[in-house]
LUMVONU-56825 format. One record per residue (C-alpha): chain; x, y, z; residue in one letter; residue number from 1. Coordinates in nm, 4 decimals, always signed. Example, Ala and Ser with C-alpha at 12.3 -4.5 7.8 and 13.67 -1.06 7.14 Angstrom:
// residues 2
<node chaine="A" x="+1.2300" y="-0.4500" z="+0.7800" residu="A" num="1"/>
<node chaine="A" x="+1.3670" y="-0.1060" z="+0.7140" residu="S" num="2"/>
END
This chain:
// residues 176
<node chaine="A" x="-1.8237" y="-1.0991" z="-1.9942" residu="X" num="1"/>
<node chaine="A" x="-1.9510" y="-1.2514" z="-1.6924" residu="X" num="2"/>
<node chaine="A" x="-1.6355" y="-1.3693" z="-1.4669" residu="X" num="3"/>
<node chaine="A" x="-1.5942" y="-1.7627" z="-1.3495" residu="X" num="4"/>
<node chaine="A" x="-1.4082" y="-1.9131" z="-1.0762" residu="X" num="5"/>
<node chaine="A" x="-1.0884" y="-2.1293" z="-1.2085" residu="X" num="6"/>
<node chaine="A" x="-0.8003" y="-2.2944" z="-1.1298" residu="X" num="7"/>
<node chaine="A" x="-0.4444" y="-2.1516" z="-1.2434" residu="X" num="8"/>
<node chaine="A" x="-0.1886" y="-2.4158" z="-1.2045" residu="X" num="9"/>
<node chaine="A" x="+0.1899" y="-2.3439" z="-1.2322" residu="X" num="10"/>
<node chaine="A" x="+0.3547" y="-2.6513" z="-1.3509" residu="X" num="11"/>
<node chaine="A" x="+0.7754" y="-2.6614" z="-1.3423" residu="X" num="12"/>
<node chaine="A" x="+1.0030" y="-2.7275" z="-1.7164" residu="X" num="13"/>
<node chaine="A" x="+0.9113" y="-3.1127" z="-1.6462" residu="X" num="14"/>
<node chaine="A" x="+0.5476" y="-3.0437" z="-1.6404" residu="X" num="15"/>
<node chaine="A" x="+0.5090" y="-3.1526" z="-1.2460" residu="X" num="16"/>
<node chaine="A" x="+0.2712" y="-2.8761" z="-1.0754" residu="X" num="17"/>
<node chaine="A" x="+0.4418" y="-2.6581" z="-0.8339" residu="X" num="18"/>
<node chaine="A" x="+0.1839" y="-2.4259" z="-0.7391" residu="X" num="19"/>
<node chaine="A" x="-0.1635" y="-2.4040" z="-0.7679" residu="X" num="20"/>
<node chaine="A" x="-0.3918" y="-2.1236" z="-0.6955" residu="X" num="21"/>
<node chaine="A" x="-0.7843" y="-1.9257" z="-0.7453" residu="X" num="22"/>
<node chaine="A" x="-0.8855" y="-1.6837" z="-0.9566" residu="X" num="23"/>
<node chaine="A" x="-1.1607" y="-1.5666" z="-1.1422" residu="X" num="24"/>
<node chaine="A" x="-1.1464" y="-1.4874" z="-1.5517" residu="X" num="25"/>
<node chaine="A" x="-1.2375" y="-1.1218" z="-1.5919" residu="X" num="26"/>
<node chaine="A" x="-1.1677" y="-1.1239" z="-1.9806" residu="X" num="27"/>
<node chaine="A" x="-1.1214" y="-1.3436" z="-2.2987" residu="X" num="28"/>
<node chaine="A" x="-1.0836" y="-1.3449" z="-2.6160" residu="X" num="29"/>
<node chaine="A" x="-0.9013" y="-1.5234" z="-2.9354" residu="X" num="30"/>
<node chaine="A" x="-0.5367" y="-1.4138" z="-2.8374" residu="X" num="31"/>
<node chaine="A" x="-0.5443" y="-1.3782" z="-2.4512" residu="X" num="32"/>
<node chaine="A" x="-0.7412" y="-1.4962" z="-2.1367" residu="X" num="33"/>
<node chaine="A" x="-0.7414" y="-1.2458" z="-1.8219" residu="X" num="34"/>
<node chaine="A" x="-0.7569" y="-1.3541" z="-1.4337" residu="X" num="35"/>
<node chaine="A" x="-0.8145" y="-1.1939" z="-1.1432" residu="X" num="36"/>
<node chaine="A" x="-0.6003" y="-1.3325" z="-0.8328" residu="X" num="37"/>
<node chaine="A" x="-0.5286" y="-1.2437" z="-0.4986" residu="X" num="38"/>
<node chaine="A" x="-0.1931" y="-1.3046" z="-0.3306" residu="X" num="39"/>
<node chaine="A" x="-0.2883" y="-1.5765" z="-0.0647" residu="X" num="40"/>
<node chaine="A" x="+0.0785" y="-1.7053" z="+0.0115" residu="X" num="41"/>
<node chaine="A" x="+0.3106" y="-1.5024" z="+0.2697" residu="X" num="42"/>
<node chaine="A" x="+0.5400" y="-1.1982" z="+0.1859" residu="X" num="43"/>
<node chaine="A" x="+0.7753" y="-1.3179" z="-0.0675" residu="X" num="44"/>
<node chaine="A" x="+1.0448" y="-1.0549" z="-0.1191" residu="X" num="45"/>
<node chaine="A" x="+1.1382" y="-1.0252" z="-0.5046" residu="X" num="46"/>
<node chaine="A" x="+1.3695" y="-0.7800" z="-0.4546" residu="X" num="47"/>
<node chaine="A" x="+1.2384" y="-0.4912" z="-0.5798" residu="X" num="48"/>
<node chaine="A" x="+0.9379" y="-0.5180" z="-0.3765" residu="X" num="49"/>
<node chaine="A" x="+0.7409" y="-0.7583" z="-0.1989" residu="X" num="50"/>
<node chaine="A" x="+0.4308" y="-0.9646" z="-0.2908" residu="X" num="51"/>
<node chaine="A" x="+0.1675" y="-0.9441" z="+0.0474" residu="X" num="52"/>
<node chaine="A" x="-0.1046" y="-1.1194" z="+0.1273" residu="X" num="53"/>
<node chaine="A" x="-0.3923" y="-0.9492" z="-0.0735" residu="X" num="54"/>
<node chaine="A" x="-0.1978" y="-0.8003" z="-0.3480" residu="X" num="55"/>
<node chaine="A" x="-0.4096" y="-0.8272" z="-0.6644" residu="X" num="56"/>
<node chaine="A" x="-0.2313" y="-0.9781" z="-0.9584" residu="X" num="57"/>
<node chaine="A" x="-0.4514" y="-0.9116" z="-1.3171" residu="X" num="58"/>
<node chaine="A" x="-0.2484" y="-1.2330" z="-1.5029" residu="X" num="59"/>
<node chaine="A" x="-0.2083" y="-1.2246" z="-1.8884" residu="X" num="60"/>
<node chaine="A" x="-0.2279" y="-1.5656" z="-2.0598" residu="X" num="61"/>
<node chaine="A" x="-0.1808" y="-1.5419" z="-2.4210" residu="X" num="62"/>
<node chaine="A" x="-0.2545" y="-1.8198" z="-2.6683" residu="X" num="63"/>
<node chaine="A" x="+0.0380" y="-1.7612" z="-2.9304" residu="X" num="64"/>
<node chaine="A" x="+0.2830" y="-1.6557" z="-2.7080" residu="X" num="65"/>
<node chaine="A" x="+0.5743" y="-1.8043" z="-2.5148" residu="X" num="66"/>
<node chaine="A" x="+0.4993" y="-1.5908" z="-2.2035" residu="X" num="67"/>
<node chaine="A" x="+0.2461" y="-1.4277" z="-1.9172" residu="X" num="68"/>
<node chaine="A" x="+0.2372" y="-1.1162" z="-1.7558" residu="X" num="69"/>
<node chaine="A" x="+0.1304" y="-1.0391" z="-1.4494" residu="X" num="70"/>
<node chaine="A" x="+0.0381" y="-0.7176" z="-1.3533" residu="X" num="71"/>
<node chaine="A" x="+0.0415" y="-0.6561" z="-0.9629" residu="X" num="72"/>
<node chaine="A" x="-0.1218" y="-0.4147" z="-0.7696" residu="X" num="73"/>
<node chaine="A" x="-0.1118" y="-0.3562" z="-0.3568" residu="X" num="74"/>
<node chaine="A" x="-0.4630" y="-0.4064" z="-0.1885" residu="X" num="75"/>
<node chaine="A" x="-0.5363" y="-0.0822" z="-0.2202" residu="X" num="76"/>
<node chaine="A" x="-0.5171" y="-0.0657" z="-0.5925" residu="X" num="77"/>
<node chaine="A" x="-0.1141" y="+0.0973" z="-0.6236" residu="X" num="78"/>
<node chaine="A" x="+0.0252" y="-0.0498" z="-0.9323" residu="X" num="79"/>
<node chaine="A" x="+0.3742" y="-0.2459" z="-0.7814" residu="X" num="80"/>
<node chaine="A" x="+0.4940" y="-0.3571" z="-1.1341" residu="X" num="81"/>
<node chaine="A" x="+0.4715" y="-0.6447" z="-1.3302" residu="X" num="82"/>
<node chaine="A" x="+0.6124" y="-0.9916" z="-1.3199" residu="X" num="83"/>
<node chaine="A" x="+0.6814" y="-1.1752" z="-1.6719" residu="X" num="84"/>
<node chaine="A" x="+0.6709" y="-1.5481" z="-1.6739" residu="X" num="85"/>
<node chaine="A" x="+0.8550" y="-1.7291" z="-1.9853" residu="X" num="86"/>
<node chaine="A" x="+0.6903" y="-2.0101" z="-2.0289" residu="X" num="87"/>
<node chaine="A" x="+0.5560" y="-2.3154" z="-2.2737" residu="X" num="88"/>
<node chaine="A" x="+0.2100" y="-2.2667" z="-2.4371" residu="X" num="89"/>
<node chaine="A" x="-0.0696" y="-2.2064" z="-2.1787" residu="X" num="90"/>
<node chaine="A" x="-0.3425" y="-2.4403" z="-2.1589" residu="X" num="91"/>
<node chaine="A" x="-0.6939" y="-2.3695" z="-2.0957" residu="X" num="92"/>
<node chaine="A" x="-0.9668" y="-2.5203" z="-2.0362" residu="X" num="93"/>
<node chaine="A" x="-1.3033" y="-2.4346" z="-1.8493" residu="X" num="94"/>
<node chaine="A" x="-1.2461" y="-2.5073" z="-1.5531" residu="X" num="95"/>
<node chaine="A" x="-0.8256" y="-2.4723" z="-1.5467" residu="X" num="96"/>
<node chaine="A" x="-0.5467" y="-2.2984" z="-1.6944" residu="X" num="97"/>
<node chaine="A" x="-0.2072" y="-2.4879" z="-1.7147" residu="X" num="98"/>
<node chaine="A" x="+0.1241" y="-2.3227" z="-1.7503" residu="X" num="99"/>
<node chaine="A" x="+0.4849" y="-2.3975" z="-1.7983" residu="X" num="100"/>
<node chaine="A" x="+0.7632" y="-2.2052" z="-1.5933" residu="X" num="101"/>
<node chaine="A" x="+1.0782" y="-2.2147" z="-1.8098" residu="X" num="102"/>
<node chaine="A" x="+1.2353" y="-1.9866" z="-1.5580" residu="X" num="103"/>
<node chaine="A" x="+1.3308" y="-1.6876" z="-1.7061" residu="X" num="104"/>
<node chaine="A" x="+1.1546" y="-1.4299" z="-1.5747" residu="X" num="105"/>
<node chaine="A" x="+1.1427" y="-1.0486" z="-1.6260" residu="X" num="106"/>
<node chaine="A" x="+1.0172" y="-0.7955" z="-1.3788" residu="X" num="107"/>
<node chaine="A" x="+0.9045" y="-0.4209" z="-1.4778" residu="X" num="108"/>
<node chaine="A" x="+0.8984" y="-0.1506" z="-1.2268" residu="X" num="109"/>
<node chaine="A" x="+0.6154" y="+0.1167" z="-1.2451" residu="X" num="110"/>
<node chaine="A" x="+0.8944" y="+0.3703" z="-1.3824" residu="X" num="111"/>
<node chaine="A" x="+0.9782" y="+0.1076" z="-1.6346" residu="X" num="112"/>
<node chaine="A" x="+1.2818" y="-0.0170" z="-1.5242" residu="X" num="113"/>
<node chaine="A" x="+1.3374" y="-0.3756" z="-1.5903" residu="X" num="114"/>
<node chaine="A" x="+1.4883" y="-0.6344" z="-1.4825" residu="X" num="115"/>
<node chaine="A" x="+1.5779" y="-0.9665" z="-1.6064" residu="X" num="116"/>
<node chaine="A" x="+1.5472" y="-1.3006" z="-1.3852" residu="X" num="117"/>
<node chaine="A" x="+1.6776" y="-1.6285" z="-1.2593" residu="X" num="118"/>
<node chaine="A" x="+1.9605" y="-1.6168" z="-1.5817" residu="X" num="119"/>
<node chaine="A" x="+2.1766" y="-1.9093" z="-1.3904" residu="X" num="120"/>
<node chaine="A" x="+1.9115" y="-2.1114" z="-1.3261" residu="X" num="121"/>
<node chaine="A" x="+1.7845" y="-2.0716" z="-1.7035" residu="X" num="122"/>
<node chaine="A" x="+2.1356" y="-2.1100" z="-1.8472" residu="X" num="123"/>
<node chaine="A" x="+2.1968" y="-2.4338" z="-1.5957" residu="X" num="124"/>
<node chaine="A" x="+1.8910" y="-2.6331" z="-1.7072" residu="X" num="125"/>
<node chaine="A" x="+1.9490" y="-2.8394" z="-2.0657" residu="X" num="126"/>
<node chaine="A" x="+1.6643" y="-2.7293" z="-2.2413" residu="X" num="127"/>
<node chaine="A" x="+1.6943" y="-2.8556" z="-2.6198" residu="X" num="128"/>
<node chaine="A" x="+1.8261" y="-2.5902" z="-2.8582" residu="X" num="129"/>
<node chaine="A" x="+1.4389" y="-2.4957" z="-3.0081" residu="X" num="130"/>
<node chaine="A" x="+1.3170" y="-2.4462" z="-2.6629" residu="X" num="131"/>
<node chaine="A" x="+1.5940" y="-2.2279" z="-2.5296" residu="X" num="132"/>
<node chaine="A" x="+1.5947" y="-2.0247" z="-2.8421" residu="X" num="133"/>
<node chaine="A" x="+1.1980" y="-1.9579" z="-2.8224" residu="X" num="134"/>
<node chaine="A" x="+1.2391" y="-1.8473" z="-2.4350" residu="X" num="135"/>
<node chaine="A" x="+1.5084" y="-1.6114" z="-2.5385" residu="X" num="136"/>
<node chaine="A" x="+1.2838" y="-1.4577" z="-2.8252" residu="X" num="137"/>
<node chaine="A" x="+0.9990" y="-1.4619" z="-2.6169" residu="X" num="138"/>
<node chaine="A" x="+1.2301" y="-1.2461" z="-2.3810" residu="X" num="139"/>
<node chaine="A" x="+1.3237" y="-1.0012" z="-2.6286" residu="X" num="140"/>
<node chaine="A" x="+0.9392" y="-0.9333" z="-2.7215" residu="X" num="141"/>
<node chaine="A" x="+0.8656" y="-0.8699" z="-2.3713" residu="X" num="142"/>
<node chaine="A" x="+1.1000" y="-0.6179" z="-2.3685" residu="X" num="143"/>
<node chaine="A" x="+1.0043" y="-0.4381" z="-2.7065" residu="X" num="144"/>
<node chaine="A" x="+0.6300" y="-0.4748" z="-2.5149" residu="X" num="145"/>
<node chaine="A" x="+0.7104" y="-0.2873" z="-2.2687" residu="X" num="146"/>
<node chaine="A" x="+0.9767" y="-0.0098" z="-2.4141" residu="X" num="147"/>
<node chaine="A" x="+0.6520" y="+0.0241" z="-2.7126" residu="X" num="148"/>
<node chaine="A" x="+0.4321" y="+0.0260" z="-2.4335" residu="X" num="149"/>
<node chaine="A" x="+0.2194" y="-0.2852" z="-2.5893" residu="X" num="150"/>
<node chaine="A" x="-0.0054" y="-0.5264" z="-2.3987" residu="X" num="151"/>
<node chaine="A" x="-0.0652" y="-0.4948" z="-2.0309" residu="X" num="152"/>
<node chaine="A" x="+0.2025" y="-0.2197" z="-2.0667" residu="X" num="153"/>
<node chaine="A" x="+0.0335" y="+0.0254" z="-2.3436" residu="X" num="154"/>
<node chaine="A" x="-0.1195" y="+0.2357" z="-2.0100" residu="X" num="155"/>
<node chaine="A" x="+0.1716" y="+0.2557" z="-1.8223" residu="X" num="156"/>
<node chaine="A" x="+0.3218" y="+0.6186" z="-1.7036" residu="X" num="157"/>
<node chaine="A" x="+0.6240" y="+0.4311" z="-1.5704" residu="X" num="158"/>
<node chaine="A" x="+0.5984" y="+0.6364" z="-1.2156" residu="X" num="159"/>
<node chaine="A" x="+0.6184" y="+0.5246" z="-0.8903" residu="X" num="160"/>
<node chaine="A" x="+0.2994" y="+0.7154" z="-0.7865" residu="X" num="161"/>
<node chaine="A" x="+0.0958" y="+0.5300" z="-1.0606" residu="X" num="162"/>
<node chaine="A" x="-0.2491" y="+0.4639" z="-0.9731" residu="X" num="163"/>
<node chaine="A" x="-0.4883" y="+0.2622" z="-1.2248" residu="X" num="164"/>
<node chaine="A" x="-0.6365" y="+0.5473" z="-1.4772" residu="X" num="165"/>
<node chaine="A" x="-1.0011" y="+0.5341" z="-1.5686" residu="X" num="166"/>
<node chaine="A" x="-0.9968" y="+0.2979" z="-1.8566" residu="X" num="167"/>
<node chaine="A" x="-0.7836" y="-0.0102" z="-1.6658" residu="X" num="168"/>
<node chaine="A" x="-1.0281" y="-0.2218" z="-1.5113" residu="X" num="169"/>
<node chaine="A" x="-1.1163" y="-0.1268" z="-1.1626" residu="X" num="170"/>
<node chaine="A" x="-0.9108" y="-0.3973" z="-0.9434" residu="X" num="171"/>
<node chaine="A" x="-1.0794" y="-0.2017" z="-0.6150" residu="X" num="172"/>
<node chaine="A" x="-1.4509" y="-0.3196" z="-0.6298" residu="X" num="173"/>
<node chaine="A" x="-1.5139" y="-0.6940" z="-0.5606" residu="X" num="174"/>
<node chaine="A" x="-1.5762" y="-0.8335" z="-0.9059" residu="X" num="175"/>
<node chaine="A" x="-1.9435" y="-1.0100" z="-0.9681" residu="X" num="176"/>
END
């Protein structure tokens, strides 16, 4: 597949965009689109580590699911975990992709350990009963993804000296 630049938009539960940012599809198919991004912002400490300018984040966007997954490496190609986005239904189009932050987020360490996101700020906002329900299913399938290794997860070691294996795509070359 021949990559293309494109526009990934974060937009907040209200649908106002809060962050927008390049990247470049690497992959797509019927159930999931692929980006490339670099980390252009400053060092934003998530607790269990810190996103840098020129970490490289391989974001998951899947059609029929309630969720994204972002798997982050440093700029040298270390793996530094993965950050999972609950969300609305992505949108997509050529030239964009749209998604919905519903909050709740869930971060995986390289040795697997996770841990769950932003809970008071999920539980605080009056999201209709259907909606709330959806994010917290969409949680607990994250979770099975990762224990069952599914997903951007099904290579995983879950080791802090983890290093991308031969088939993950090669995040060290410039893509063309």
């Amino acid at each position: 597949m021949k990559t293309r630049q494109i526009t990934i938009t974060k937009l907040d539960q209200t649908g106002r965009p809060v962050l927008s940012y390049p990247g470049e599809i690497v992959y797509g198919d019927d159930n999931v689109i692929v980006a490339r991004c670099v980390w252009g912002q400053e060092t934003f400490d998530l607790g269990d580590f810190y996103l840098q300018p020129g970490d490289i984040f391989m974001e998951f966007y899947y059609y029929q699911e309630d969720f994204n997954i972002f798997r982050i490496y440093d700029a040298v190609g270390r793996l530094k975990g993965w950050y999972c986005n609950i969300t609305a239904q992505v949108r997509v189009t050529e030239k964009e992709i749209q998604w919905s932050d519903l909050v709740l987020d869930l971060l995986v360490l390289p040795d697997g350990h996770q841990v769950i996101r932003d809970t008071d700020e999920f539980k605080a906002i009056h999201f209709p009963a259907k909606l709330r329900e959806r994010a917290l299913r969409a949680m607990r399938k994250l979770q099975r993804w990762v224990k069952e290794r599914q997903g951007p997860f099904a290579s995983a070691h879950f080791q802090r000296s983890h290093w991308p294996q031969n088939n993950e795509l090669d995040i060290k070359r410039p893509l063309s």
